[in-house]
N, C-alpha and C positions, 0 to 999 in steps of 0.2 A: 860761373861768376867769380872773379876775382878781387882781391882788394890789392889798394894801390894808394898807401898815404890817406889811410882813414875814408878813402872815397872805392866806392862798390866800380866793378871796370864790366861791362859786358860786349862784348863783340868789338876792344878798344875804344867803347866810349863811356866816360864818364860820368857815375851819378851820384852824386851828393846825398846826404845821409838826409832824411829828414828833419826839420828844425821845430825847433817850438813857436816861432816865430815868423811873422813876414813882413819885405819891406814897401812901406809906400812912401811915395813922394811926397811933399806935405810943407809949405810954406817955404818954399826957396830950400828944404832940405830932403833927403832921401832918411826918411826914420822906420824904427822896426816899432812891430805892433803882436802882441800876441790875442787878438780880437780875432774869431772864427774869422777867413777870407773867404769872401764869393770863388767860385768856381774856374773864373778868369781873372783873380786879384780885385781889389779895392776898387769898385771904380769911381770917377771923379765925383767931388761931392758927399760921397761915403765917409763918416765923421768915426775916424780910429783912436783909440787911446795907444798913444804912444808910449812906448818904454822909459824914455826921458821926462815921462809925469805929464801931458799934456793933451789934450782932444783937441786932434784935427782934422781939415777937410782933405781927403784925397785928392791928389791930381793926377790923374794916371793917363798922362798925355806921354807922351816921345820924348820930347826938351826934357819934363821932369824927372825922366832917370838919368838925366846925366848930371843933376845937380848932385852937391857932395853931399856924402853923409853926416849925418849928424854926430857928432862925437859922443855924446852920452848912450846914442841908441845903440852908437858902435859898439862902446865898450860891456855895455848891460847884454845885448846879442850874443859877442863872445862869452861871456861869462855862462849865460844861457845854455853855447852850445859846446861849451868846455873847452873851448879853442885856446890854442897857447896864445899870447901876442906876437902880431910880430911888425913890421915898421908900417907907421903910419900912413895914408894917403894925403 
């Protein structure tokens, strides 16, 4: 196993460090939550406490991850996961 830019490499593919954290979709936004997650994420309905201060219902449909992330949950997440900044989406 190799590392490659803080992410573990095995057989050239890539895996992400574990987080403290996970994202769910949740009122037109994609927010991070550090609430244990079910086994296949959030699922819809499921009432997470979000990073940005707030309790919401999951929507863990298809459409819902493509909506944008939340900016606060962004920033609380990086900070979480010790990540530098780097440009906005």
């Amino acid at each position: 196993m190799g590392k490659s830019g803080g992410h573990s490499t095995v057989d050239g593919a890539v895996r992400c460090a574990p987080q403290p954290f996970d994202w769910a979709p949740a009122e037109g936004q994609r927010h991070a939550s550090t609430d244990a997650r079910p086994g296949s994420g959030y699922p819809t309905g499921f009432v997470v406490a979000t990073l940005c201060g707030y309790q919401l219902r999951a929507d863990n449909t298809e459409p819902a991850w493509r909506w944008e992330t939340c900016a606060t949950c962004k920033a609380k997440a990086r900070k979480l996961s010790q990540a530098p900044a780097v440009g906005a989406r």
